[in-house]
C-alpha positions as CSV (number, residue, x, y, z in Angstrom):
1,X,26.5,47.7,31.0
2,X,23.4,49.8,30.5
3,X,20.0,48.2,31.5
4,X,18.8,48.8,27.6
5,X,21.9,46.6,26.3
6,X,21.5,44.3,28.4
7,X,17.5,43.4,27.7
8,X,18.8,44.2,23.8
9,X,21.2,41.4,24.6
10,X,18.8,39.3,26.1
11,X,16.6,39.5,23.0
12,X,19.1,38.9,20.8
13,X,20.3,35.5,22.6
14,X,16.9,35.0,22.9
15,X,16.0,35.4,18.8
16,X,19.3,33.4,18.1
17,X,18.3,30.3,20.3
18,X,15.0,30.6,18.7
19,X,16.5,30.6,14.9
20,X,18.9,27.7,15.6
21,X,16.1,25.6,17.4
22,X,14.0,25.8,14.1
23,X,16.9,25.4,11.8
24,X,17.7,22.2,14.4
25,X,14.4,20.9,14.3
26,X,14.1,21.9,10.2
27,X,17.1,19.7,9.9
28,X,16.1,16.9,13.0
29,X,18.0,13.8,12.8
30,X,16.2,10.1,13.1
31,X,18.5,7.6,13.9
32,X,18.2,3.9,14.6
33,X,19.1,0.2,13.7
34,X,19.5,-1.7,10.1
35,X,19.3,-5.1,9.3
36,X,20.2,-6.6,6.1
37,X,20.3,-9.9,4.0
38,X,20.9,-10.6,0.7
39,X,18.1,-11.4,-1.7
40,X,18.2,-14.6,-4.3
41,X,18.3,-11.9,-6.9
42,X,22.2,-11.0,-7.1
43,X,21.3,-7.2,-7.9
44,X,19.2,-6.7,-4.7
45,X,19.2,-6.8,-0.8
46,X,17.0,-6.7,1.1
47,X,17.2,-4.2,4.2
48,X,14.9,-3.7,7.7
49,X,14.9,-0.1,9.2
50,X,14.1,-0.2,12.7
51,X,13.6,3.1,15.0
52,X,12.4,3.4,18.5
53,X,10.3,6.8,19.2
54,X,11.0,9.0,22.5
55,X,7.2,8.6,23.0
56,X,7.8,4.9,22.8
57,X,6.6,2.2,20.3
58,X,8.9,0.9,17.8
59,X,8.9,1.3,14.3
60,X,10.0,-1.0,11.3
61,X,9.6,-1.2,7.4
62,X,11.7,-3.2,5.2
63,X,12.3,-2.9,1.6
64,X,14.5,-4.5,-1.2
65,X,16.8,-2.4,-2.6
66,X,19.0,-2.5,-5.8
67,X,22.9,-2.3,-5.0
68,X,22.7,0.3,-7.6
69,X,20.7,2.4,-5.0
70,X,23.2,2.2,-2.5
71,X,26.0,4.5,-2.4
72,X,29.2,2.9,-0.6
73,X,27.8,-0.7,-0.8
74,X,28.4,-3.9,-3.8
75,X,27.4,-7.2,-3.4
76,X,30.6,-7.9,-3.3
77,X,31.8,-6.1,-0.4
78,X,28.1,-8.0,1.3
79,X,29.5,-11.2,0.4
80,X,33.5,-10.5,1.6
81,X,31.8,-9.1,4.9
82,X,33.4,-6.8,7.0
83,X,32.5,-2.9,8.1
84,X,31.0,-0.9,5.9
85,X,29.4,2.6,4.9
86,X,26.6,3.0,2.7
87,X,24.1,6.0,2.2
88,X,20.7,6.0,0.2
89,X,19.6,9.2,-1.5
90,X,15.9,9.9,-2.2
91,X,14.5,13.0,-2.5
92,X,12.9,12.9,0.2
93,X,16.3,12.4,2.4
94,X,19.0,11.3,2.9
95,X,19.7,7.3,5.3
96,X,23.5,6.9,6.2
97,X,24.2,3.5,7.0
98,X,26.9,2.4,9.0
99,X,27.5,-1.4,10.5
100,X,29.3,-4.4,9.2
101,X,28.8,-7.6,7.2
102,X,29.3,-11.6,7.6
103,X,28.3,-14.7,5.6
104,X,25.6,-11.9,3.4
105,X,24.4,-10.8,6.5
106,X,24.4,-7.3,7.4
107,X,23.8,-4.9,11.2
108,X,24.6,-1.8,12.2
109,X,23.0,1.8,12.7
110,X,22.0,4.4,10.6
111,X,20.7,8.3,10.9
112,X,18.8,9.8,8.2
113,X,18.1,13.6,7.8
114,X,14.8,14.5,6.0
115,X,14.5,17.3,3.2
116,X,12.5,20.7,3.6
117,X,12.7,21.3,0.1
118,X,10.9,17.7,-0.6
119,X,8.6,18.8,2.0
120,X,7.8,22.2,1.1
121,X,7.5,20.7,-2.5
122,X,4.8,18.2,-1.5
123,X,2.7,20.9,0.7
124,X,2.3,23.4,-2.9
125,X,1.0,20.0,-4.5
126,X,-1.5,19.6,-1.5
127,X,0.4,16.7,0.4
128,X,1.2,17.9,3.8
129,X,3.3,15.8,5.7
130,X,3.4,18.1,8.9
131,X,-0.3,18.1,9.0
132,X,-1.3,16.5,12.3
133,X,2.0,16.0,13.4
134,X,2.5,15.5,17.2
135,X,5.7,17.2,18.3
136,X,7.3,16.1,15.1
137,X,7.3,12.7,15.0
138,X,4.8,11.8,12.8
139,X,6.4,14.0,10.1
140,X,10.1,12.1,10.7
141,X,8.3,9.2,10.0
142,X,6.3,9.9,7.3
143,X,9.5,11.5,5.8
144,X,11.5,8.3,6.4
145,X,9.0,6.0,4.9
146,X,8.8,8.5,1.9
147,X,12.5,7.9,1.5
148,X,12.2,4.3,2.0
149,X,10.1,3.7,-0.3
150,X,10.9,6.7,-2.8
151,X,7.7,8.7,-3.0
152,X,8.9,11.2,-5.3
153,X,6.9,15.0,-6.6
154,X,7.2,13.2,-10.2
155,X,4.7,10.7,-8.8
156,X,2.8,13.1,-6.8
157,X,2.3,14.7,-10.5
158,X,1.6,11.7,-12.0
159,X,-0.9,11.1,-9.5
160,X,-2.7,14.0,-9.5
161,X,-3.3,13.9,-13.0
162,X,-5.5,11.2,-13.3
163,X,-8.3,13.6,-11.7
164,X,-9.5,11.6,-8.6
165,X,-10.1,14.6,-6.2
166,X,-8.5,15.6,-3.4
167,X,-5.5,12.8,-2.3
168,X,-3.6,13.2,0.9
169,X,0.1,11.6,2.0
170,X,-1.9,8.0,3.0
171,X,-3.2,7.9,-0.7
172,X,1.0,8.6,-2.0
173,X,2.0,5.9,0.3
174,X,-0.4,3.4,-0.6
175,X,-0.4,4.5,-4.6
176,X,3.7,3.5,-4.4
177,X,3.4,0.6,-2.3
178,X,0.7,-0.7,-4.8
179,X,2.2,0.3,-7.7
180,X,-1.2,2.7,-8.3
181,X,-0.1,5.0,-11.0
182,X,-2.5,7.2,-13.2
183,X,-2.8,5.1,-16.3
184,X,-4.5,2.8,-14.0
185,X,-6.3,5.0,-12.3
186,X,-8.1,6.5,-15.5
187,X,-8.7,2.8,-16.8
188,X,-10.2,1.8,-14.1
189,X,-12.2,5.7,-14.3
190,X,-13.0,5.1,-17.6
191,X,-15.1,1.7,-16.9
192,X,-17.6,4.1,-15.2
193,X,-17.8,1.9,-12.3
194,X,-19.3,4.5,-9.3
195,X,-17.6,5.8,-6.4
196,X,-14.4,4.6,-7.2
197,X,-11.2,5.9,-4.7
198,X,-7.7,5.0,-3.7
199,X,-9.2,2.4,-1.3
200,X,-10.9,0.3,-4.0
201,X,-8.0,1.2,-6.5
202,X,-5.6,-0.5,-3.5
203,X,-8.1,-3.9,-3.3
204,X,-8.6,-3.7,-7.2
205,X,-4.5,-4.4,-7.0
206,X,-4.1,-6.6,-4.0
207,X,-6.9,-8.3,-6.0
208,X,-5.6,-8.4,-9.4
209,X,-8.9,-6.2,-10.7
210,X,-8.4,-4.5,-13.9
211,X,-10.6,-2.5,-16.1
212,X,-11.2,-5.7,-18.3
213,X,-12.6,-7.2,-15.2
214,X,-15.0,-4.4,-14.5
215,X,-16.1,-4.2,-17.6
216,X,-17.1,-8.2,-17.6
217,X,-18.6,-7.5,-14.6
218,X,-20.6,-4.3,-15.6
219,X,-21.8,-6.7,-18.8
220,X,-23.0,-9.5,-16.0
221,X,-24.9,-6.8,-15.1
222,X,-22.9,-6.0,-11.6
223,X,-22.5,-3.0,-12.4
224,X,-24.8,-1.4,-9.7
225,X,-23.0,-3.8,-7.2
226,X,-20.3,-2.5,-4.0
227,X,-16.5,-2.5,-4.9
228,X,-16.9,-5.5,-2.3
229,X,-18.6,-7.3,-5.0
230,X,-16.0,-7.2,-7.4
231,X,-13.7,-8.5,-5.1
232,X,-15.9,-11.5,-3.9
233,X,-16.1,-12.5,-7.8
234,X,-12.4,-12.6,-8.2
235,X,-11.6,-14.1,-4.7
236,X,-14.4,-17.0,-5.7
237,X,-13.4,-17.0,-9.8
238,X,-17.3,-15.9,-10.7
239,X,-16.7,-15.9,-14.1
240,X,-19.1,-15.2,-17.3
241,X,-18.3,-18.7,-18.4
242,X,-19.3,-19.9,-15.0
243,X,-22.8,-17.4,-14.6
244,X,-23.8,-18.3,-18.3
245,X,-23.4,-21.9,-17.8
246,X,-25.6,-21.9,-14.9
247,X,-28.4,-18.9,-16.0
248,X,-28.9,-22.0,-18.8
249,X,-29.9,-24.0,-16.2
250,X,-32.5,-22.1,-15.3
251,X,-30.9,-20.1,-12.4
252,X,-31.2,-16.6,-13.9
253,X,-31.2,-13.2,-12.1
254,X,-28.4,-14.3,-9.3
255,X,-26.8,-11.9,-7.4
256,X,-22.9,-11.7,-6.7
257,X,-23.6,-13.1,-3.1
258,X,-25.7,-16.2,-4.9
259,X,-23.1,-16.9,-7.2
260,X,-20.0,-16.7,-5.0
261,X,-21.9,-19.0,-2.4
262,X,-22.4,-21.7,-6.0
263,X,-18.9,-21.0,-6.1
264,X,-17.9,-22.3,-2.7
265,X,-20.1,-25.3,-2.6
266,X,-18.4,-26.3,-6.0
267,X,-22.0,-25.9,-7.6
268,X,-21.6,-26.4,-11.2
269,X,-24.0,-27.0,-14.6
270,X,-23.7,-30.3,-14.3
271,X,-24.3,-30.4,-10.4
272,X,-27.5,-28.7,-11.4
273,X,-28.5,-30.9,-14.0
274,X,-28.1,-33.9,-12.1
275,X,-30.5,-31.8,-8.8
276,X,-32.9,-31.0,-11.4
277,X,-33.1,-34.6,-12.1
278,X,-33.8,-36.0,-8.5
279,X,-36.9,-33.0,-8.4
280,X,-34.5,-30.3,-7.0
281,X,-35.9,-27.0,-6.7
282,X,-33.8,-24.8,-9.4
283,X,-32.8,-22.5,-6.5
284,X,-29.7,-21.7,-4.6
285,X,-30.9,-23.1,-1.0
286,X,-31.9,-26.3,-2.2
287,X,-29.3,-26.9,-4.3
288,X,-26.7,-26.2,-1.7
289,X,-28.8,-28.2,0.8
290,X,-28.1,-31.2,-1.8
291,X,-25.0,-30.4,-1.8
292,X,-24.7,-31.0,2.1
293,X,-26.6,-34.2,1.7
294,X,-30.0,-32.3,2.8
295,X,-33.1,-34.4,1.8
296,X,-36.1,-33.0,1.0
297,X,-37.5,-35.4,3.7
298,X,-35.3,-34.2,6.4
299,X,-36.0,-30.3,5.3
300,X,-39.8,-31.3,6.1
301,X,-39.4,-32.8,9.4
């Protein structure tokens, strides 16, 4: 053999290990353990996806799943027990579940190979989930959470929409797991409330803050206020019932931090009425120092 086949040979091993180990990692497997129970709601279970790294750590997310969802699986078959083999298809990949079932509980394994096309999809639309990946890794997971909890383009779509600026694949995750969709995000936009992003659009759900909300807040005249605020006046019920009752007692001009401290030392109109009648200062220290039993005697000394 001629020395010029040989290094053409060489190459050419060389570009075909180098093909197959991209198309390998393209198409890289994670794999790991499943747990499963079924939920009070006959139509759903409720499964725990559990994978342990090569760089160590363990990762877990659980969701509740429709049986409808599950390919291969019935409640039935949950409830009779035995082996079974189920796969869940998102568009963002593809889990195959394998393991067995007893008394509605469920164990076993499962691998679950990601899509490039979902990928590729997401990076036109500005969500990169390679970006800042470390060997990987962080893209398997962010791929397996996407199918886990279906992030789909159609929601990317939707999300982008609404006009908030630039989102990245934390905002998708948190926008699905919050149930953040763009009509919400242009009602709560269109209460002109400042500075408004994915992080207060999170709280303003965890929170139960809707645009109605903002709006009573912006006509309490909050509306120059932190997010924070917001949240403190829902956390502590500061209501316009509650700020009109006392401004008629004479505490006008309170701040959010004023009223949610009235809030927690159960400081109502009639509390006030009732300081104002012992010669209480009409002020937010000395009524909470009555509260606490606080004479004026005792302040002086």
């Amino acid at each position: 053999m001629s020395k010029k086949l040989s290094m053409f040979l060489v190459l050419s091993l060389g570009l075909i290990v180098s093909v197959v180990g991209f198309s390998i990692s393209a198409q890289s497997i994670v794999s790991g353990d499943w747990t499963a129970k079924l939920s009070e709601q006959s139509s759903n279970i409720n499964l725990n996806f559990t994978r342990r790294p090569e760089k160590g750590g363990k990762h877990q997310i659980g969701e509740t799943f429709s049986f409808a969802d599950l390919n291969g699986l019935t409640r039935e078959q949950a409830l009779k027990g035995g082996p079974v083999h189920f796969t869940l298809v998102r568009e963002a990949g593809t889990i195959d579940c394998e393991g067995s079932f007893q008394d509605g509980k469920g164990a076993g394994t499962y691998r679950f190979t990601g899509s490039q096309a979902f990928l590729a999809a997401m990076k036109r639309r500005g969500f990169d989930f390679e970006k800042d990946s470390s060997k990987g890794n962080d893209t398997e997971d962010r791929l397996f959470t996407a199918a886990a909890i279906n992030i789909t383009t159609a929601q990317a779509d939707d999300l982008l929409s609404a006009g908030f600026g630039k989102l990245d694949v934390g905002d998708l995750f948190k926008a699905a797991i919050f149930k953040v969709d763009s009509k919400f995000m242009r009602e709560m936009k269109d209460t002109g409330f400042p500075n408004l992003g994915m992080e207060e659009l999170v709280k303003a759900r965890i929170f139960k803050i809707d645009a109605d909300f903002v709006k009573q807040a912006t006509k309490m005249g909050f509306d120059k206020e932190p997010f924070e605020s917001l949240v403190k006046m829902q956390i502590f019920k500061v209501t316009p019932e509650f700020l009109a009752e006392v401004r008629n007692e004479g505490l006008t001009g309170l701040s959010v931090e004023e009223a949610v401290k009235l809030r927690i030392f159960k400081i109502d109109a009639e509390f006030i009425r009732k300081a104002k009648a012992e010669g209480v200062p009409v002020n937010v220290e000395s009524l909470v120092q009555r509260k606490l039993g606080i004479s004026r005697t005792a302040r002086a000394i």
